[in-house]
DRENDO-1510 file (C-alpha; in Angstrom, 1 decimal, always signed):
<recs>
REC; n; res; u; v; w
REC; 1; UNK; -40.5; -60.6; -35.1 .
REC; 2; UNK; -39.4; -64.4; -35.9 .
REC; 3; UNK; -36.1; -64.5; -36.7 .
REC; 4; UNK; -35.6; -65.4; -41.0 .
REC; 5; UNK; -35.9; -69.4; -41.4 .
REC; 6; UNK; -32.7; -71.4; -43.2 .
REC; 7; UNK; -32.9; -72.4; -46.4 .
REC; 8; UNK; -31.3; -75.9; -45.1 .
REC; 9; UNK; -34.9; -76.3; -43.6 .
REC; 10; UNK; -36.8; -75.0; -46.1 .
REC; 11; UNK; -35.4; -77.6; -48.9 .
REC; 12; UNK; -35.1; -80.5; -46.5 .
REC; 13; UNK; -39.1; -79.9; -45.7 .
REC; 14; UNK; -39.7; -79.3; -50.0 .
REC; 15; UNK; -37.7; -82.6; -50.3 .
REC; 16; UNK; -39.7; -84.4; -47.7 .
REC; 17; UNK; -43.0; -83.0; -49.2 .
REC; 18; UNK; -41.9; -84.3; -52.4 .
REC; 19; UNK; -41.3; -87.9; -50.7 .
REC; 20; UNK; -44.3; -87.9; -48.8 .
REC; 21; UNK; -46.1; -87.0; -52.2 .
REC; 22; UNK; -44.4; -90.0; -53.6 .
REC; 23; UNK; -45.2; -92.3; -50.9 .
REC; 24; UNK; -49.0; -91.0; -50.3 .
REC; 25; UNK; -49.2; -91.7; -54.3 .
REC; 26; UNK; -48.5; -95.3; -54.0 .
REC; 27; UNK; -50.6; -95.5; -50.4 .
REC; 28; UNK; -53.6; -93.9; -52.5 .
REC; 29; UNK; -53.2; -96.3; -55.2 .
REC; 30; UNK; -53.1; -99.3; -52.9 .
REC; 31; UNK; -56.1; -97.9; -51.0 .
REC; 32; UNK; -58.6; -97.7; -53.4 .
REC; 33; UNK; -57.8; -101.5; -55.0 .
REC; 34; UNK; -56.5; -103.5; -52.1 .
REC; 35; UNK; -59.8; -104.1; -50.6 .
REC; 36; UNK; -61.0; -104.9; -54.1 .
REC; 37; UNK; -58.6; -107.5; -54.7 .
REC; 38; UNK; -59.2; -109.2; -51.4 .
REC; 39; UNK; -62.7; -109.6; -52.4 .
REC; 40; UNK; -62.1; -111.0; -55.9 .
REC; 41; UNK; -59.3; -113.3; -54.3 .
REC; 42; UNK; -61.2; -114.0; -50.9 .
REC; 43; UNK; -63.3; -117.3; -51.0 .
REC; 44; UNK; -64.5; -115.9; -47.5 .
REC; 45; UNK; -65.4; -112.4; -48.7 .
REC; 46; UNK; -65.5; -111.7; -44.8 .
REC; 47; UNK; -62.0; -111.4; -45.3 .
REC; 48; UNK; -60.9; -108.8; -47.9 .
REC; 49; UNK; -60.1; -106.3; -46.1 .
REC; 50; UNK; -57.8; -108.5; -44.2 .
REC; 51; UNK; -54.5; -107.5; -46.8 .
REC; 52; UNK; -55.4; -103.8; -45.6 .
REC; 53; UNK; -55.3; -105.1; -41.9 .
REC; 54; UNK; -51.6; -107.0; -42.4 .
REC; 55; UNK; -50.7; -103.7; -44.3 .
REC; 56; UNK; -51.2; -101.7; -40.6 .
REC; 57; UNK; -49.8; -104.6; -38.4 .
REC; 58; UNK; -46.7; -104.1; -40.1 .
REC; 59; UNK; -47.1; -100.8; -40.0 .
REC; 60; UNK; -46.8; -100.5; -36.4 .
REC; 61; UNK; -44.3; -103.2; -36.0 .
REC; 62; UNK; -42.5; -100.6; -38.2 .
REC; 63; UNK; -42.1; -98.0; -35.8 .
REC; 64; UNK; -39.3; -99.7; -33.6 .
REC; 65; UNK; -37.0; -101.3; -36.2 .
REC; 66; UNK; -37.5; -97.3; -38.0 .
REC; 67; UNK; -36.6; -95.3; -34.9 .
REC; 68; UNK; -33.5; -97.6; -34.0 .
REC; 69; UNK; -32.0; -97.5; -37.5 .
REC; 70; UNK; -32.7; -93.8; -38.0 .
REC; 71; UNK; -31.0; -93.1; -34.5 .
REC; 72; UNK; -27.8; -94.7; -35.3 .
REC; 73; UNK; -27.6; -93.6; -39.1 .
REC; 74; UNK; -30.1; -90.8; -39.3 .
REC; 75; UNK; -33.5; -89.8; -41.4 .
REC; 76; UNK; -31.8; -90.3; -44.9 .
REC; 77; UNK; -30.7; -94.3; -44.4 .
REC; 78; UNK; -34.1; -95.1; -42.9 .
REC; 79; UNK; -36.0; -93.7; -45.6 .
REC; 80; UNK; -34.0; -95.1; -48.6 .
REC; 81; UNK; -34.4; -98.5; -46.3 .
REC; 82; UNK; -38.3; -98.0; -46.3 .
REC; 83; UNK; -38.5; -97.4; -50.3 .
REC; 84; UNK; -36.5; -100.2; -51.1 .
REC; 85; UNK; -38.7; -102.4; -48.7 .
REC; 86; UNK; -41.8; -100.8; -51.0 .
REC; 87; UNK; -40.2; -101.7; -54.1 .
REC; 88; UNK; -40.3; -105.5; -52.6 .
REC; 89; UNK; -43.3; -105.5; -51.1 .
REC; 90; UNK; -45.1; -104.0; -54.9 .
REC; 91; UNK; -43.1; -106.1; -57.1 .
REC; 92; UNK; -44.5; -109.5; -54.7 .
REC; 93; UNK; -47.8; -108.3; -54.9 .
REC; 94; UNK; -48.3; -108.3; -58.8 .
REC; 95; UNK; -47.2; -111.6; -58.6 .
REC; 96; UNK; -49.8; -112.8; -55.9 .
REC; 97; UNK; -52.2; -111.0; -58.1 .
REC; 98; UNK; -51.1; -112.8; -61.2 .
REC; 99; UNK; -51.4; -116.2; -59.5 .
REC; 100; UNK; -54.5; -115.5; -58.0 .
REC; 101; UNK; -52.8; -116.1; -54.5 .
REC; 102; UNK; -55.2; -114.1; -51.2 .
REC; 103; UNK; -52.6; -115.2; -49.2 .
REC; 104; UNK; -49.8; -114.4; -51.3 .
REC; 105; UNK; -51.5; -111.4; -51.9 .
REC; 106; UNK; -51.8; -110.8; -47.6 .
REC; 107; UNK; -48.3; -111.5; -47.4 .
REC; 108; UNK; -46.9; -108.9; -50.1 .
REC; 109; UNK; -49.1; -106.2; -48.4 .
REC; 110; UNK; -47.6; -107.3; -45.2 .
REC; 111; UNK; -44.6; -106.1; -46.3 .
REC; 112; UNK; -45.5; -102.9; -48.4 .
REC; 113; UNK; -47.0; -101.7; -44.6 .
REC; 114; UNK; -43.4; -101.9; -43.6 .
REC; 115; UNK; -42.4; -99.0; -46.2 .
REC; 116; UNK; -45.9; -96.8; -45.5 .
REC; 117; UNK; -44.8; -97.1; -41.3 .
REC; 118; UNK; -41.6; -95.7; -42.8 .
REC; 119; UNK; -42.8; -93.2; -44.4 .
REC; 120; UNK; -45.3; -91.8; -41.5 .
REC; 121; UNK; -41.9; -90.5; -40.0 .
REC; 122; UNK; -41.5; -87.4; -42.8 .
REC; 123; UNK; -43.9; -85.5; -40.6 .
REC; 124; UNK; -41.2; -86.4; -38.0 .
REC; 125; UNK; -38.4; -85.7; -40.2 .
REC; 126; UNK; -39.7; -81.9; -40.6 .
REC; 127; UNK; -40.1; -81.2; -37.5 .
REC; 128; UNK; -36.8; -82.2; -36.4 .
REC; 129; UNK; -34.7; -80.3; -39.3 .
REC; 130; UNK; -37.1; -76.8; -38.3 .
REC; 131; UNK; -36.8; -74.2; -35.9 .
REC; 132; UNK; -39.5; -73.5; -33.1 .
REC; 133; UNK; -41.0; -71.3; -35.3 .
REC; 134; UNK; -41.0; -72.8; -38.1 .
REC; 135; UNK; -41.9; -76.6; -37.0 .
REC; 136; UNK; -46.2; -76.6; -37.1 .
REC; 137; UNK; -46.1; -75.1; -40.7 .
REC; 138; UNK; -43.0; -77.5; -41.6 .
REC; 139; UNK; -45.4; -80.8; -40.7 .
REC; 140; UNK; -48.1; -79.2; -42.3 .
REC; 141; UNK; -46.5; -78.4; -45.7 .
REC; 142; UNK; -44.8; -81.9; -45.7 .
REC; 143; UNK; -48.7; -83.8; -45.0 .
REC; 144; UNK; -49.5; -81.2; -47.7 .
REC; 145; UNK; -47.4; -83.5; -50.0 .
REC; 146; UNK; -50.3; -85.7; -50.1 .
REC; 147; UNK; -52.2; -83.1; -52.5 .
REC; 148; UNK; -49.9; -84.7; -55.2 .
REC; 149; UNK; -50.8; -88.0; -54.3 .
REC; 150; UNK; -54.7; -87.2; -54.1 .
REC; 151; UNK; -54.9; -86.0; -57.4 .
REC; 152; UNK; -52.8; -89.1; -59.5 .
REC; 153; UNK; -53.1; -91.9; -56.9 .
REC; 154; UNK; -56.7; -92.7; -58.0 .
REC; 155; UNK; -56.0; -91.8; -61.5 .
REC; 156; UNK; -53.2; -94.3; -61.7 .
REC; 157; UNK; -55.2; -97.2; -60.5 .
REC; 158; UNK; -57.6; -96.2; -63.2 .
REC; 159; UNK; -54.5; -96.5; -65.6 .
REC; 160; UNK; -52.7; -99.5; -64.7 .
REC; 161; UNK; -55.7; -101.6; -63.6 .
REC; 162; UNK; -55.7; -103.2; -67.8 .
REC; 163; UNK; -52.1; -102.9; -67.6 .
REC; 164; UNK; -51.9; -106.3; -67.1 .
REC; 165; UNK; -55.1; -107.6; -68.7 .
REC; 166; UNK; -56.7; -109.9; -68.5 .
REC; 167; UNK; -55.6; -110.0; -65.2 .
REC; 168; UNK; -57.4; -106.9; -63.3 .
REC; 169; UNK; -55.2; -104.6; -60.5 .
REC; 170; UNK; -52.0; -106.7; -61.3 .
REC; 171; UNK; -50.6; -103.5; -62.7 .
REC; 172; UNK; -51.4; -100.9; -60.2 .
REC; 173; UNK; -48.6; -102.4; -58.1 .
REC; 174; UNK; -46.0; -102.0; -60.5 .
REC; 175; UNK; -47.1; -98.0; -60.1 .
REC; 176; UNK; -46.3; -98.8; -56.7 .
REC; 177; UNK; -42.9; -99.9; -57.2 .
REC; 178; UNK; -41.8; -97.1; -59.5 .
REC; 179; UNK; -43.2; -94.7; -57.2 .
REC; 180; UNK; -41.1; -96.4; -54.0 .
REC; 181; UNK; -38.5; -96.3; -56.7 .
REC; 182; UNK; -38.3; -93.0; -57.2 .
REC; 183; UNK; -38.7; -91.6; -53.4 .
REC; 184; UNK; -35.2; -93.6; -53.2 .
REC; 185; UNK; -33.3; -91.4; -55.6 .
REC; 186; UNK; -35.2; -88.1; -54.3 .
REC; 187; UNK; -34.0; -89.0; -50.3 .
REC; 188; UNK; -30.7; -89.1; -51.4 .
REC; 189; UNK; -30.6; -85.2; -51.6 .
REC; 190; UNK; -32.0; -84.9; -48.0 .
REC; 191; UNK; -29.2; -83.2; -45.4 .
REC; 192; UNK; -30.8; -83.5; -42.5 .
REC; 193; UNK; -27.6; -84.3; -40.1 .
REC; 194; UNK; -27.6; -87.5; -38.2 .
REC; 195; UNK; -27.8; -87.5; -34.3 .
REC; 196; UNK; -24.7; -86.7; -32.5 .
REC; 197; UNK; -22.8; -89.2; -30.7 .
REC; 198; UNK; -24.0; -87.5; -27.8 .
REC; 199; UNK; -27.2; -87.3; -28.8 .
REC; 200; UNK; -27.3; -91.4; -29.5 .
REC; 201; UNK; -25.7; -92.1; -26.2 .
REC; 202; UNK; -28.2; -89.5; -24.2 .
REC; 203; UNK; -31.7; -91.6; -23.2 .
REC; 204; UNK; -33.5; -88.9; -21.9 .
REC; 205; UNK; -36.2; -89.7; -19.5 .
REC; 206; UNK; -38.1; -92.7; -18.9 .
REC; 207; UNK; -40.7; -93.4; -21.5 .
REC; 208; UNK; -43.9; -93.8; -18.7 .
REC; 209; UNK; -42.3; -90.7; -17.2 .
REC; 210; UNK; -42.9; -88.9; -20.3 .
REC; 211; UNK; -45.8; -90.5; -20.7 .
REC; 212; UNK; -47.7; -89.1; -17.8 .
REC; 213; UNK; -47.8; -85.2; -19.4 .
REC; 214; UNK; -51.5; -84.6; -20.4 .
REC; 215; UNK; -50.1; -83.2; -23.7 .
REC; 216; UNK; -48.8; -86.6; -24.5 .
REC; 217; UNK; -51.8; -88.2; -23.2 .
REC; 218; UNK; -54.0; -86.3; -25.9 .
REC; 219; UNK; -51.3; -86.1; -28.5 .
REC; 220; UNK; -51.3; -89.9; -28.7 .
REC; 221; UNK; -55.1; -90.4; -28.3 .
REC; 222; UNK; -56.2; -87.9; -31.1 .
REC; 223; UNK; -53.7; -89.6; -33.4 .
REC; 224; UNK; -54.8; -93.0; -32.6 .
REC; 225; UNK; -58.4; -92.4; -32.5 .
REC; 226; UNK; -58.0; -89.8; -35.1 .
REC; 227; UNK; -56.5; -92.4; -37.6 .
REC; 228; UNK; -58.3; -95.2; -36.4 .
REC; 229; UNK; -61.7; -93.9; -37.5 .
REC; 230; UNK; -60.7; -92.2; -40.6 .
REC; 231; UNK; -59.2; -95.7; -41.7 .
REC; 232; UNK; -62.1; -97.9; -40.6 .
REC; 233; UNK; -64.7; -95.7; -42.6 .
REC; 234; UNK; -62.4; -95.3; -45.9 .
REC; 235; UNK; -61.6; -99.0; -46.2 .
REC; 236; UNK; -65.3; -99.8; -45.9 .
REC; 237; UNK; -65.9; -97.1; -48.2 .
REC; 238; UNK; -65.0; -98.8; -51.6 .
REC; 239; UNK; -66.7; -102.2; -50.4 .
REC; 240; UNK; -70.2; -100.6; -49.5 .
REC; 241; UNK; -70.3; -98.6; -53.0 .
REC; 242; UNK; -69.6; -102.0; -54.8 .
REC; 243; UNK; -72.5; -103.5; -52.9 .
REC; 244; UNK; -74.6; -100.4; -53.8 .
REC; 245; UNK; -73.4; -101.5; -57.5 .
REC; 246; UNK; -71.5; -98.5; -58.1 .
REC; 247; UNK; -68.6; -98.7; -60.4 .
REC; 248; UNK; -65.6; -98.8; -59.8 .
REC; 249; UNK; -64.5; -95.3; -61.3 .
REC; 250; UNK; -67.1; -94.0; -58.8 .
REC; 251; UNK; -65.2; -95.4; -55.7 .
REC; 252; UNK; -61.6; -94.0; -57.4 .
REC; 253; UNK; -63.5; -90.8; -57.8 .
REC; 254; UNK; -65.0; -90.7; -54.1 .
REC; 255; UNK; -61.2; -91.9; -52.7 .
REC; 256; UNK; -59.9; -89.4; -54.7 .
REC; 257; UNK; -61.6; -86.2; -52.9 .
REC; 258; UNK; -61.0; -88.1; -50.0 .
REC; 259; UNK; -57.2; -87.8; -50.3 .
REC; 260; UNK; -57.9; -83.9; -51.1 .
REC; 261; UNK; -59.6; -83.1; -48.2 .
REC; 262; UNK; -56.7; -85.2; -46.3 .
REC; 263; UNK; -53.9; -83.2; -47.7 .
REC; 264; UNK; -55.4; -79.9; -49.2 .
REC; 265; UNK; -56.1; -78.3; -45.7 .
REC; 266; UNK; -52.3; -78.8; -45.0 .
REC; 267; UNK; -51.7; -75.9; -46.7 .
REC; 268; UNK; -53.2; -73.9; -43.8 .
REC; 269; UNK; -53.6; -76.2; -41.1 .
REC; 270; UNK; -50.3; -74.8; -39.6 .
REC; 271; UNK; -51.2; -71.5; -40.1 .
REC; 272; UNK; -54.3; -72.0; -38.3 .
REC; 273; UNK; -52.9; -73.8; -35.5 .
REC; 274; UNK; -50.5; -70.6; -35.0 .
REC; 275; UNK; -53.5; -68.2; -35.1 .
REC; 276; UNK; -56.5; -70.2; -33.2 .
REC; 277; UNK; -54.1; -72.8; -31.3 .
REC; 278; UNK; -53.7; -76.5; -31.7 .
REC; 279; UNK; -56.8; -77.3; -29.3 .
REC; 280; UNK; -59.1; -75.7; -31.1 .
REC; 281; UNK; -57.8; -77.1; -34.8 .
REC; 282; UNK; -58.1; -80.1; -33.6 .
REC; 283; UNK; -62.0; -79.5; -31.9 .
REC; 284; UNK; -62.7; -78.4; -35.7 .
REC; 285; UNK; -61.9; -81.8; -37.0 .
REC; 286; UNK; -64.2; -83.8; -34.1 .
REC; 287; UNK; -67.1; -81.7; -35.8 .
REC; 288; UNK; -66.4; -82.4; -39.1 .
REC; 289; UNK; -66.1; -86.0; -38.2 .
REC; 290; UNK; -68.8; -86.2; -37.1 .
REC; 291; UNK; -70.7; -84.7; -39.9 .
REC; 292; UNK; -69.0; -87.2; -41.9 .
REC; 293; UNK; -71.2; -89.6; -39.7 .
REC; 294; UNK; -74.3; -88.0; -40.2 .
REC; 295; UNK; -73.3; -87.8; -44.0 .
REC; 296; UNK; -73.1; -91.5; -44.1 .
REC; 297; UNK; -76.2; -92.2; -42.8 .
REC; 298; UNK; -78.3; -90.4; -44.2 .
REC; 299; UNK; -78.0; -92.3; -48.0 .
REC; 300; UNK; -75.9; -94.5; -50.2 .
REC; 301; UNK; -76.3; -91.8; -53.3 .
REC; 302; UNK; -72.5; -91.0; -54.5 .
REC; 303; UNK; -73.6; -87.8; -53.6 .
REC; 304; UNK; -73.5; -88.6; -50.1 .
REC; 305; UNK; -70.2; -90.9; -50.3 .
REC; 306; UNK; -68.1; -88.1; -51.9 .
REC; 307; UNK; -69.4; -85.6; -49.7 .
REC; 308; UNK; -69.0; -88.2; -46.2 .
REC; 309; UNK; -65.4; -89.4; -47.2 .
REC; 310; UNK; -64.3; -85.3; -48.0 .
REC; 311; UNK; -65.4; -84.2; -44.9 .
REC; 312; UNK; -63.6; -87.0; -43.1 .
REC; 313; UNK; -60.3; -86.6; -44.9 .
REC; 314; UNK; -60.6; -82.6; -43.7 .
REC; 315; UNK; -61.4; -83.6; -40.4 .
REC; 316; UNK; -58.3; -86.0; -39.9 .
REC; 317; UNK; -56.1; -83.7; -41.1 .
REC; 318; UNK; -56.8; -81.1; -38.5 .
REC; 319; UNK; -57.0; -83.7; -35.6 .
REC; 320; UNK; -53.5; -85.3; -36.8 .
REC; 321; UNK; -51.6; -82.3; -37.5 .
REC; 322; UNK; -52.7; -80.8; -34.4 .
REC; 323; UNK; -52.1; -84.4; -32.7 .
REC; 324; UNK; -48.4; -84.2; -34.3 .
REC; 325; UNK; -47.4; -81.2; -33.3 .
REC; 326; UNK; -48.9; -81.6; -29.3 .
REC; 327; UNK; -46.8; -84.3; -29.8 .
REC; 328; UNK; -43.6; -82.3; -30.6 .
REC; 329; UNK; -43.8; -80.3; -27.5 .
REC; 330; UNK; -43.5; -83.0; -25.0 .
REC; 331; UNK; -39.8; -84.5; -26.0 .
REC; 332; UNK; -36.4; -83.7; -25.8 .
REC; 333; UNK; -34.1; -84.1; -29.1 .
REC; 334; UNK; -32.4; -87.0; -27.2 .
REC; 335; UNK; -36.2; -88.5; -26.1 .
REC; 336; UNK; -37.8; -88.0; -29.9 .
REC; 337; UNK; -37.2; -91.2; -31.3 .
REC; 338; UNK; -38.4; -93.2; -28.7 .
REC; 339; UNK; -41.2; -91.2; -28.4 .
REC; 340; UNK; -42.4; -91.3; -32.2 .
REC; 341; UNK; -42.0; -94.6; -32.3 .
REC; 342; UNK; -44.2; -95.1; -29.4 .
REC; 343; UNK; -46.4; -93.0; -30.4 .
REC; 344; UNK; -46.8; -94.2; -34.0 .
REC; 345; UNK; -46.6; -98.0; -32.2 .
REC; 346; UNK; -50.1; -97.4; -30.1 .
REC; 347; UNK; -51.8; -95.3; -33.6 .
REC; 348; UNK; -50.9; -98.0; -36.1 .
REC; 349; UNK; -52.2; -100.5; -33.6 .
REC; 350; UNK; -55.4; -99.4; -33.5 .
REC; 351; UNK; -56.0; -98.9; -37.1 .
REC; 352; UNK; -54.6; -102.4; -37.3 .
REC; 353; UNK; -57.8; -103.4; -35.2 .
REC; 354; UNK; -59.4; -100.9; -37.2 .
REC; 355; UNK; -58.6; -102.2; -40.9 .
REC; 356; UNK; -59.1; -105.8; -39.8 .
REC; 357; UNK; -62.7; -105.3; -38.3 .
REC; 358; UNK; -63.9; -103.3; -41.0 .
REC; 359; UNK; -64.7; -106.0; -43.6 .
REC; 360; UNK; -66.4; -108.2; -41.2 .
REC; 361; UNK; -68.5; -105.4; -39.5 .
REC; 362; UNK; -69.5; -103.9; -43.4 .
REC; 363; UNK; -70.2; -107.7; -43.8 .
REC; 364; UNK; -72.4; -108.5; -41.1 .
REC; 365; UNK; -73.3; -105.4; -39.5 .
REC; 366; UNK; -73.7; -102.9; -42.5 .
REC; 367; UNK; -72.5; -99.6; -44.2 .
REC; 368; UNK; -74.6; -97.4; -41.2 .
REC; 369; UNK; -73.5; -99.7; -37.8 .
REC; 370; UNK; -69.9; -99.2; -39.6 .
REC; 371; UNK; -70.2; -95.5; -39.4 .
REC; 372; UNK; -72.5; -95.0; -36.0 .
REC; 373; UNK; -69.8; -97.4; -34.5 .
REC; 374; UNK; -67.0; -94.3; -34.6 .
REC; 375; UNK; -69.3; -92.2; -32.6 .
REC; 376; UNK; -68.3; -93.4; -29.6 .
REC; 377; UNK; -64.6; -93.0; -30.0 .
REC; 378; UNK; -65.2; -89.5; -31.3 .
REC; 379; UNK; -66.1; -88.5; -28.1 .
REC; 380; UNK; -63.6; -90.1; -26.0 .
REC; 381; UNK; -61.1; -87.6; -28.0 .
REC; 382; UNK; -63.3; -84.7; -27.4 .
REC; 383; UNK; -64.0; -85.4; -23.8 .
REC; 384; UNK; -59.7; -85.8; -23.5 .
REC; 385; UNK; -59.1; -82.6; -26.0 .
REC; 386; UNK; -61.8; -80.5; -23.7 .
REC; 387; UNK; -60.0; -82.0; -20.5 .
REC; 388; UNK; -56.6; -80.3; -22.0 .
REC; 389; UNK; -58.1; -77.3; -22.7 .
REC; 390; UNK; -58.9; -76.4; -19.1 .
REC; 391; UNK; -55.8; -77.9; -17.6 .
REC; 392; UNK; -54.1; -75.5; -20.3 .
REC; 393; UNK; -55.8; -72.4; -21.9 .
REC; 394; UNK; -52.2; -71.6; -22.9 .
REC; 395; UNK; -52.9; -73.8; -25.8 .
REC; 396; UNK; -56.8; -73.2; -27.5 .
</recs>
């Protein structure tokens, strides 16, 4: 029998829920008009997805500066550091927006990535403050935070898009800033103890050495490709529907479900991973990917949007939780924040290729060539996963 789990973990992973909640809100709300205002701003309509792009470079430039300041003053000082970044980044944008400035515009969402690369390291944060036992179902309920944000990120954008009127989407970023604004004063309650001087001083292993496990191999791989393909199909998303000449509420509606099937299966995902193992979670979301693909494909009805973009939300959330906790098993306490940031480095970098290519490829290649142009990297995570499997059964 497991032995009872502290309630010092149990409200450190509801607090970090609630945060992520908070943060996924605002990423929601920036997801489903960013792209939108890069086209309206854009003279080179090739280019609006570009914000989105700048949004994931800083996102993985994130993960160093993160992981050094959370080592020397711990979880709670680099989260409030994040937020208040946010606040910045949001506040910048509705002025760009305002002024009718793309570049402006590029630049503000330059630095809100800062504050999202931030807050990719909750799922850390739970880990770390739960026992062994405790630590797939900790990740899980904290991505499970995202629920919140699936259900009023869309709405909001619907809200505060007028806000501002006549000037279109300059209000949704002032959502954004009260959002970042209030993830500040909920991370003030987080206890999750700093590291130990001993702890700060101890390196660990060499990164490559560490590097070299299979588990690591495949941890990093299913998050990058994992998140790489999810992002490239959702930012395309909003652009192809508006070139269909569906409205915009359609898109907010379709990015909405999204988000649910993102966050909803969080619920359970580390419940399934105890009872059918991490391999074969993570197996489960290849296949619904790829039925995302055929999905796609197959029409530009709403029907077929809403349906693609769920099953594709689903499927990342088995193939990152399961890529997170993989993760987990191949560091020390002394070796994780080097780790996570190198893992969370080589992710955000390829969704950083992912989110810049995906305006140019919807613009010259097309809604299907976007979609058939995953395939590829879907199985290159399925060949690695199935490669893992029969190196160690101890883990399907």
């Amino acid at each position: 029998m497991s032995a009872p789990v502290p309630f010092a973990a149990k409200a450190n992973v509801a607090l970090l829920a609630l945060c992520q909640a908070l943060s996924m809100t605002s990423t929601n709300v920036i997801m489903v008009v960013t792209g939108l205002v890069g086209l309206s701003l854009a003279d080179d309509k090739s280019l609006a997805t570009v914000p989105l792009g700048l949004q994931f470079t800083a996102m993985m430039l994130s993960t160093v500066p993160s992981a050094v300041i959370m080592k020397r003053f711990g979880r709670r000082v680099g989260f409030t550091c994040g937020s208040v970044t946010g606040i910045a980044g949001a506040l910048l944008a509705t002025w760009a927006i305002l002024e009718a400035s793309f570049w402006g515009f590029a630049g503000a969402s330059f630095v809100i990535g800062f504050a999202n690369g931030v807050s990719q390291l909750y799922r850390f944060a739970a880990a770390d403050a739960a026992p062994e036992q405790f630590r797939s179902r900790a990740i899980s309920l904290v991505m499970a935070g995202g629920i919140i944000s699936a259900s009023f990120g869309p709405e909001f954008a619907k809200w505060s898009r007028d806000l501002l009127a006549p000037v279109l989407f300059a209000g949704c970023f002032l959502v954004v800033a009260a959002l970042h604004a209030s993830a500040v004063v909920v991370q003030q309650f987080l206890r999750i103890p700093p590291p130990s001087r001993a702890e700060r001083r101890d390196q660990g292993r060499p990164l490559w050495e560490i590097a070299r496990q299979p588990t690591f191999i495949v941890a990093v791989l299913g998050g990058m490709i994992g998140y790489a393909v999810m992002s490239l199909v959702m930012t395309s998303t909003p652009l192809a529907m508006a070139a269909c000449n569906l409205p915009f509420e359609d898109s907010a509606f379709v990015i909405q479900w999204h988000a649910l099937g993102m966050y909803v299966p969080a619920f359970f995902t580390g419940h399934l991973i105890h009872r059918f193992g991490v391999i074969n979670v993570m197996l489960a979301g290849i296949a619904l990917n790829v039925a995302c693909i055929v999905i796609n494909i197959s029409g530009l009805d709403l029907l077929n949007f809403w349906t693609g973009l769920m099953l594709l939300g689903v499927g990342w959330n088995f193939v990152f939780v399961g890529a997170t906790t993989l993760l987990t098993r191949t560091h020390t306490i002394s070796e994780r924040a080097k780790v996570q940031s190198f893992n969370d480095f080589l992710v955000f970098g390829l969704v950083t290729i992912a989110s810049f290519s995906s305006g140019a490829l919807l613009q010259n290649l097309g809604w299907s060539a976007v979609n058939l142009g995953v395939a590829p990297l879907l199985l290159a995570v399925l060949a690695a996963i199935l490669w893992l499997r029969a190196r160690q059964p101890a883990l399907a």
